[in-house]
C-alpha positions as CSV (number, residue, x, y, z in Angstrom):
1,X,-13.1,-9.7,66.2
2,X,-11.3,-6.5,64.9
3,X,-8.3,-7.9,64.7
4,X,-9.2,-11.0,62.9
5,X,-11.1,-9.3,60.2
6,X,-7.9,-7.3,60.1
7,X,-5.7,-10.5,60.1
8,X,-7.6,-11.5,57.1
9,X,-7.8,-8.5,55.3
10,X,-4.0,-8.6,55.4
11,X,-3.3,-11.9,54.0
12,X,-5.5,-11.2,51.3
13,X,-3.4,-7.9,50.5
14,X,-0.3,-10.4,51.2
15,X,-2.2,-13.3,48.1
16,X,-2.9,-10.3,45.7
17,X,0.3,-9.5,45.9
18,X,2.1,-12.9,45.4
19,X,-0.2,-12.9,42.4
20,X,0.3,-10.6,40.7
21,X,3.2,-8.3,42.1
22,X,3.3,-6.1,38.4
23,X,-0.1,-5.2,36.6
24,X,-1.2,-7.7,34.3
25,X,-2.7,-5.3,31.4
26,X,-5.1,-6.3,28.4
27,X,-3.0,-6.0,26.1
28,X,1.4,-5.5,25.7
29,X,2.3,-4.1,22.0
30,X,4.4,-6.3,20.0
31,X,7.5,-4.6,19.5
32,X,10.7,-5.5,17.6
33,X,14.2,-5.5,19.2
34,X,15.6,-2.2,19.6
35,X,18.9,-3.1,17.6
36,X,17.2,-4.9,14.9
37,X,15.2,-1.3,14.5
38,X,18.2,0.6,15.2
39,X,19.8,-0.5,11.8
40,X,16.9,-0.1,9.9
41,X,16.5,3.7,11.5
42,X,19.8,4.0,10.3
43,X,19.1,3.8,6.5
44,X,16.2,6.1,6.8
45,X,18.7,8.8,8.8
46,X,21.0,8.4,6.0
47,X,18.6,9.0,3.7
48,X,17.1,12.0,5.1
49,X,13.8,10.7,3.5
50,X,11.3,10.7,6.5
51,X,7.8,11.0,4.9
52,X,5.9,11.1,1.5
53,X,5.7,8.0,0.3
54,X,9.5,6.5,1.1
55,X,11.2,3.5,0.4
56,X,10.5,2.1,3.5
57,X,6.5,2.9,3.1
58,X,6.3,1.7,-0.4
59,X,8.4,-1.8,0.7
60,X,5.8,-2.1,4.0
61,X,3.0,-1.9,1.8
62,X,4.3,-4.2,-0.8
63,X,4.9,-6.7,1.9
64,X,1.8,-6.4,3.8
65,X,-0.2,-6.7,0.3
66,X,1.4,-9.7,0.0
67,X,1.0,-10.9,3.7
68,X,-2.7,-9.7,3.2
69,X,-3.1,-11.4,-0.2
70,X,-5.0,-8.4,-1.7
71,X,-4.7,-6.6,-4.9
72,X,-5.3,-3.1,-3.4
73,X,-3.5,-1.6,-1.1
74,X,-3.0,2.1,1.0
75,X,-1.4,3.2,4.1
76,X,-2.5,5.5,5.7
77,X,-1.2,7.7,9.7
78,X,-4.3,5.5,11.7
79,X,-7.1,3.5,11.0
80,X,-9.6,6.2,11.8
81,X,-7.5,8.2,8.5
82,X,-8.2,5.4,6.3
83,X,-11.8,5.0,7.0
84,X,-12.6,8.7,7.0
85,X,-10.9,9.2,3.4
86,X,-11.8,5.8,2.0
87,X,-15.2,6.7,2.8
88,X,-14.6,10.1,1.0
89,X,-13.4,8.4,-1.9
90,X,-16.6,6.6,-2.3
91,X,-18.4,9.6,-2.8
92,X,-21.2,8.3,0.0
93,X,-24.1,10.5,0.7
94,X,-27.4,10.2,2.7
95,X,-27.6,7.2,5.5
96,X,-25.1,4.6,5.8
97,X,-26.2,0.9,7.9
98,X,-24.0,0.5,10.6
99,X,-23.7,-1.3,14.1
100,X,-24.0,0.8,17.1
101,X,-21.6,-2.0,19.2
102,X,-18.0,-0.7,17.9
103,X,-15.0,1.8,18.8
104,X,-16.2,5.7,18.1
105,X,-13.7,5.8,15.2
106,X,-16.6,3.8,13.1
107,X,-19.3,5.9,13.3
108,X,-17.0,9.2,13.5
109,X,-15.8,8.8,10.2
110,X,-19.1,8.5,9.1
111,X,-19.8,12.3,11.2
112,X,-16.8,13.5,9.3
113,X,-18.3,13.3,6.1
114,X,-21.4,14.3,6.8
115,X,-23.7,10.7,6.7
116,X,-25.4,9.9,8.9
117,X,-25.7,6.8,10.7
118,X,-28.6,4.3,10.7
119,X,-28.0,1.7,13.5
120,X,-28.5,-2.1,12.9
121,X,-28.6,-4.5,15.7
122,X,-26.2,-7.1,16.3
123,X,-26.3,-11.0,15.8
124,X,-26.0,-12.2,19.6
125,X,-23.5,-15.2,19.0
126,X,-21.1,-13.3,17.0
127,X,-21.7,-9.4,18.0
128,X,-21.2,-8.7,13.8
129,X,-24.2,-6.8,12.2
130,X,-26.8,-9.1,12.2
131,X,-27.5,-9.2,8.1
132,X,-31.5,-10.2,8.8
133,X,-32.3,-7.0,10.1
134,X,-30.4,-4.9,7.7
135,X,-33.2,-5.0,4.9
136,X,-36.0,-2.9,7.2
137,X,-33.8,0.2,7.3
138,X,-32.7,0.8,3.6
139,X,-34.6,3.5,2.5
140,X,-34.0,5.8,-0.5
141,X,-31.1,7.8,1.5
142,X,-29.2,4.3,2.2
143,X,-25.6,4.7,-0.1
144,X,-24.0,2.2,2.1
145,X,-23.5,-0.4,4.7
146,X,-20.7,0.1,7.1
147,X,-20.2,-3.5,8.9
148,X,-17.7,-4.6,12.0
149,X,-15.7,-7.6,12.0
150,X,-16.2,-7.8,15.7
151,X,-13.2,-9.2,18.2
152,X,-12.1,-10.9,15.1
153,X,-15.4,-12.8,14.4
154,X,-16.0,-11.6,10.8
155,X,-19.8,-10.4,9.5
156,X,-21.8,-12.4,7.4
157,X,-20.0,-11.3,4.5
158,X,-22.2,-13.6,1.8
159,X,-25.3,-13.0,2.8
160,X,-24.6,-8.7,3.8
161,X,-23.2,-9.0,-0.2
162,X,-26.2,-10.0,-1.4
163,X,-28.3,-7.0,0.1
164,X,-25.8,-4.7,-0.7
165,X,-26.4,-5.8,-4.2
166,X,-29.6,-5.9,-4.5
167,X,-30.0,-2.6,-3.5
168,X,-26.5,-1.4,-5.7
169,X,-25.3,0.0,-2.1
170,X,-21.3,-0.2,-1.6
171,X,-20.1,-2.3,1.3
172,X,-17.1,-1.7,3.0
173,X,-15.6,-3.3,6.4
174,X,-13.9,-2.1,9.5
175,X,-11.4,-5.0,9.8
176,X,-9.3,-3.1,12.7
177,X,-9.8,-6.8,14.5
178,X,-9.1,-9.2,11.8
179,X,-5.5,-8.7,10.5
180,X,-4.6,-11.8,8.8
181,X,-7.7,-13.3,8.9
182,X,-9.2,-15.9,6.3
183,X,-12.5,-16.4,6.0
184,X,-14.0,-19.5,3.1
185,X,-10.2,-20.1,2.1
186,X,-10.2,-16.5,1.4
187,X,-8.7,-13.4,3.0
188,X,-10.7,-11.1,4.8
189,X,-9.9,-7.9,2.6
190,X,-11.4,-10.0,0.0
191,X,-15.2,-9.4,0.7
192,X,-16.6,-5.9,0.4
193,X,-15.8,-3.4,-1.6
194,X,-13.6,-1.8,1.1
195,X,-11.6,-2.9,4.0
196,X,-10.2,-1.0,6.6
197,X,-7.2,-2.1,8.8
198,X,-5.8,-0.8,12.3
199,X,-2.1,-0.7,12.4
200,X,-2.2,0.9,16.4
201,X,0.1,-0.4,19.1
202,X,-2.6,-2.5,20.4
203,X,-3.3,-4.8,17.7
204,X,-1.6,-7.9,16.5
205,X,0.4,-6.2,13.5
206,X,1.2,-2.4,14.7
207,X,3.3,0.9,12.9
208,X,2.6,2.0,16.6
209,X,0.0,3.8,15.0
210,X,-1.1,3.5,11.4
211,X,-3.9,1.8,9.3
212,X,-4.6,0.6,5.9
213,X,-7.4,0.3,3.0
214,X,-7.6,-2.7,0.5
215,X,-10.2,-2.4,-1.9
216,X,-11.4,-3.8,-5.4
217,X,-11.9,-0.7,-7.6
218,X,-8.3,-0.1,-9.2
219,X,-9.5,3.2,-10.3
220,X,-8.9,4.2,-6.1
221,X,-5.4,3.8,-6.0
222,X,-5.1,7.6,-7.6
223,X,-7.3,9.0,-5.6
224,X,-6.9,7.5,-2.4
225,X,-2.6,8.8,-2.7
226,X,-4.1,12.2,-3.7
227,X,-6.8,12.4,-0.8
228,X,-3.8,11.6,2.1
229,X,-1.8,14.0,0.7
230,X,-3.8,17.3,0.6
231,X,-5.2,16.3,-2.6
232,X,-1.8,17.3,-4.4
233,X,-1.2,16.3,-7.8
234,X,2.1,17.9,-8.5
235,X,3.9,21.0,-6.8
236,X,1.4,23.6,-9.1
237,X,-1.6,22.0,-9.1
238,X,-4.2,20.6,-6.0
239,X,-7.1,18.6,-7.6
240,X,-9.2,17.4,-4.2
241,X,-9.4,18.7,-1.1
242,X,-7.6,16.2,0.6
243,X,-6.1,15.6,4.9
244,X,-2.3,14.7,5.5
245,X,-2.9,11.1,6.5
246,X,0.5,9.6,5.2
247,X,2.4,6.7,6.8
248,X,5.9,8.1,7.8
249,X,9.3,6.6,7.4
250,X,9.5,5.6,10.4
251,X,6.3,4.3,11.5
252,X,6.5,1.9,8.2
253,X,10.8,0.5,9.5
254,X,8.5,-0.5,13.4
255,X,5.8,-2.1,10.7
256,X,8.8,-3.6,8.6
257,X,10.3,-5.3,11.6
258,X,6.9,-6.4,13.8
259,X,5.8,-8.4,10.7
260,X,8.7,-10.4,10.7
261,X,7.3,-11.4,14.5
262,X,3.7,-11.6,13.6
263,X,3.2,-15.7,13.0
264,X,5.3,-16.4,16.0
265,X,2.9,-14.2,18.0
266,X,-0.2,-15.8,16.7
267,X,1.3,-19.2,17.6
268,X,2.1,-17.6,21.1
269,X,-1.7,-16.5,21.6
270,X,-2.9,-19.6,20.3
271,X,-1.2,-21.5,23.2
272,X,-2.8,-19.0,25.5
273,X,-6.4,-18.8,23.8
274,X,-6.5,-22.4,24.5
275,X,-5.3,-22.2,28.0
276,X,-8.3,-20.0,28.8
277,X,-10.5,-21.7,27.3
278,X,-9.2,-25.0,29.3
279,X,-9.6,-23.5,32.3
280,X,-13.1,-21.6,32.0
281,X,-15.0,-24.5,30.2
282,X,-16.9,-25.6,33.0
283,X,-17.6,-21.9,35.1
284,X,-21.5,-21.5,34.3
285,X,-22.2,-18.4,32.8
286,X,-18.9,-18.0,31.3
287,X,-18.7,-18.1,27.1
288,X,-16.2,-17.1,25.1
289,X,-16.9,-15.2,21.9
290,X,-14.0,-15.7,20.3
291,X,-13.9,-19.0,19.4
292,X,-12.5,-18.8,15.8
293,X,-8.9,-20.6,15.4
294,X,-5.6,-21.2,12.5
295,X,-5.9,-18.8,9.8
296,X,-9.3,-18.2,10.5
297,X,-8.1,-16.2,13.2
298,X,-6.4,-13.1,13.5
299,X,-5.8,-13.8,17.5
300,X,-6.6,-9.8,18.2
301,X,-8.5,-10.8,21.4
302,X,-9.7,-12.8,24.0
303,X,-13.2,-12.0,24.8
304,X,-16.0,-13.4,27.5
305,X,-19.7,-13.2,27.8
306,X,-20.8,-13.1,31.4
307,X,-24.3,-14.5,32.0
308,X,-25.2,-13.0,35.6
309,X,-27.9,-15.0,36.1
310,X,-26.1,-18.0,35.8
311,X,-22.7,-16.7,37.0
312,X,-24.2,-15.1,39.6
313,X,-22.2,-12.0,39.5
314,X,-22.4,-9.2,36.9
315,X,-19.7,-8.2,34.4
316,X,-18.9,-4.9,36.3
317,X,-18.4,-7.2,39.9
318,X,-15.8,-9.5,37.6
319,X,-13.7,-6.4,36.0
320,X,-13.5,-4.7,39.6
321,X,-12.7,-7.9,41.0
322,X,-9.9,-8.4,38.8
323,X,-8.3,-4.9,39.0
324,X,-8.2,-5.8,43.2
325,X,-5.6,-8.7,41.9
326,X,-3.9,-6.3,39.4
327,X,-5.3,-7.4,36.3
328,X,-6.7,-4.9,33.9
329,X,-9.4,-6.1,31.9
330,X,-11.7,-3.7,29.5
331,X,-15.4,-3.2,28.3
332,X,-15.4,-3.7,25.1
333,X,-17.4,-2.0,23.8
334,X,-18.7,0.2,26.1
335,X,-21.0,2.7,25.7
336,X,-22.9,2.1,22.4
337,X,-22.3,4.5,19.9
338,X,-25.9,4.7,19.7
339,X,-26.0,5.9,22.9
340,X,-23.9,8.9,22.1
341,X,-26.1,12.4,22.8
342,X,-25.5,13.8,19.4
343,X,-27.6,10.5,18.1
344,X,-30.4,10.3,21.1
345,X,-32.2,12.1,17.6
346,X,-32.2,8.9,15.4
347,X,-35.1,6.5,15.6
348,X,-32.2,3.3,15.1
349,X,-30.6,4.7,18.0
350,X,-33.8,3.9,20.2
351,X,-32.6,1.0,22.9
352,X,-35.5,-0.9,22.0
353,X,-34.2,-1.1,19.1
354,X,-31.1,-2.1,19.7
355,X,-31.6,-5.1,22.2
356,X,-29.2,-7.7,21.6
357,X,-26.8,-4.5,21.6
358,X,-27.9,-3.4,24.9
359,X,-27.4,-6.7,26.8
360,X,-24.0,-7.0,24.9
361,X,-22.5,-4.1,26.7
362,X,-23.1,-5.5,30.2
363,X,-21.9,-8.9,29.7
364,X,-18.5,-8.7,27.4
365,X,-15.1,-8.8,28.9
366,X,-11.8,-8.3,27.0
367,X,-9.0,-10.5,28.8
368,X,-5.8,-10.2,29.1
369,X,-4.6,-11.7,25.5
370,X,-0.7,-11.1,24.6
371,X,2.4,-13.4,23.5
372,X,4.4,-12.3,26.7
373,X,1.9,-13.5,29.1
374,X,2.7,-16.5,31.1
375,X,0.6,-19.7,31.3
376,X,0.5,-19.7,34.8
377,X,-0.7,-16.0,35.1
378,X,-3.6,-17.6,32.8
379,X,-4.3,-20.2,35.3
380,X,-4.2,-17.7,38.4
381,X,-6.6,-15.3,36.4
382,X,-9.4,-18.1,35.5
383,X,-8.9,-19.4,39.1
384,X,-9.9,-15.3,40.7
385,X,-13.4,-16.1,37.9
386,X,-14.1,-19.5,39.5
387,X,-13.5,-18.5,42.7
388,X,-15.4,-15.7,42.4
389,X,-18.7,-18.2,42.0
């Protein structure tokens, strides 16, 4: 008996690894060929111009302003730089509406200028700020609501609008998901008063790290420049108290040449967007949440609901199960913000208040999602979830 159990145990080793002999991770950066960036690296060397607002960052954020189709743009070192200082520039005090189901870099760059968070449940088919609940927690502190375009599946940017102006509170958006995205036959930078992209090495357009703001008020341009760059107005004079948050040189050539690769990759993850969704159609318990396709899409992720009752296995079984065939999968999100100790405090960061929240962070699964992965390592994933039944 031993010795079959060991048998079998072996040849299951031996099937893992005919799999899936490298790991299969959740994401691969898009990255440009080496000799392509090589020549532009060149022109920056020869120009011994590596930061402060270069000719290489001023044509990257020409070009992405144009990709974007925005009036208003800024680049900034990361996303989390943006948000903090676009936040700043807003002159936000008191509370600020936000969802507790997002990366920490939301809610900390609300910390970091001293607001505090109020915590909004989320709408259970799209994950985004669910606007009917917003209404009950505006109080006289409230100077804004901080939304999440969620996996890619934007907020319900008309009817959040309205509250926001009924109440005269700004609005601004953490778009780190939707590069590209068009929402109404308009772009997504277009709603809100603020937008805030990601440009890390993880998401569909990436500096390798690096972010952006778009934003209505012209009057931001100014002061945005002068708060990610130590609030400097000339070489004798410092107006704000400002960070160094700049886009480099060099980060902006990797953003020049990935955008040139940027539509091929969404038609790339397209293809393998519907491939998954061929092959998990008919698993019970298995829903994917990111359904939206074409320019409506910015193709940042692949993401699954697992329903355990009807699955009959939880989300943490499925993401352990995978690893065991070398395929990394991620929580995403996971935990809440809400559940943070430093907010155990707030009455919005109660769980009961937060149900739809709650479930959401035991049953979503970020796949594998990235041009370079094959088809058939698509099929061979779905099959380890229907098998798994």
């Amino acid at each position: 008996m031993k010795l079959l159990i060991l048998y079998k145990n072996l040849r299951r080793l031996s099937i893992i690894e005919i799999k899936f002999k490298e790991p299969i991770y959740v994401t691969r950066p898009l990255l440009p060929d080496v000799y392509d960036l090589n020549s532009k690296l060149k022109e920056v060397w020869e120009s011994k111009w590596l930061t402060n607002s270069g000719p290489q960052q001023t044509k990257l954020e020409l070009e992405l302003k144009n990709y974007l189709d925005v009036e208003n743009l800024s680049l900034f070192n990361n996303g989390t730089s943006a948000l903090l200082l676009g936040l700043k520039a807003l002159n936000l005090t008191g509370e600020v509406i936000t969802t507790p189901f997002t990366f920490p870099a939301t809610v900390q760059a609300l910390d970091w200028n001293n607001l505090t968070p109020v915590f909004c449940d989320i709408e259970p088919t799209t994950l985004t700020l669910d606007a009917a609940k917003i209404e009950p927690l505006i109080t006289e502190k409230t100077s804004a609501i901080l939304g999440v375009h969620t996996f890619g599946n934007p907020c319900d940017v008309e009817q959040i609008q309205l509250i926001a102006n009924k109440y005269n509170l700004k609005l601004i958006y953490d778009g780190a998901h939707t590069f590209g995205t068009n929402l109404n036959n308009k772009p997504i930078g277009y709603y809100g008063d603020m937008t805030m992209f990601s440009f890390h090495a993880t998401k569909l357009f990436n500096t390798v790290e690096g972010g952006a703001l778009t934003f209505r008020d012209n009057s931001l341009v100014e002061k945005l420049s002068l708060l990610k760059n130590f609030g400097i107005a000339n070489p004798e004079e410092v107006v704000l108290s400002g960070l160094n948050a700049k886009l480099n040189e060099i980060q902006a050539v990797v953003g020049l040449e990935v955008l040139k690769l940027v539509e091929t990759e969404r038609k790339k993850r397209h293809q393998i967007k519907r491939a998954y969704e061929s092959y998990l159609k008919d698993v019970p318990g298995i829903n994917v949440l990111t359904k939206l396709e074409g320019e409506c899409s910015s193709y940042q992720y692949f993401v699954i609901q697992i329903d355990e009752e009807l699955y009959g296995k939880t989300r943490d079984w499925l993401h352990k199960k995978l690893k065991e065939y070398n395929v990394f999968t991620r929580k995403y999100f996971y935990p809440l913000c809400s559940d943070f100790e430093w907010y155990e405090h707030l009455e919005s960061a109660r769980k009961e208040n937060l149900p739809v929240a709650q479930k959401a962070i035991t049953q979503v699964l970020a796949m594998p999602f990235y041009g370079e992965l094959q088809l058939e390592s698509v099929e061979e994933i779905c099959k380890v979830i229907r098998d798994s039944i």
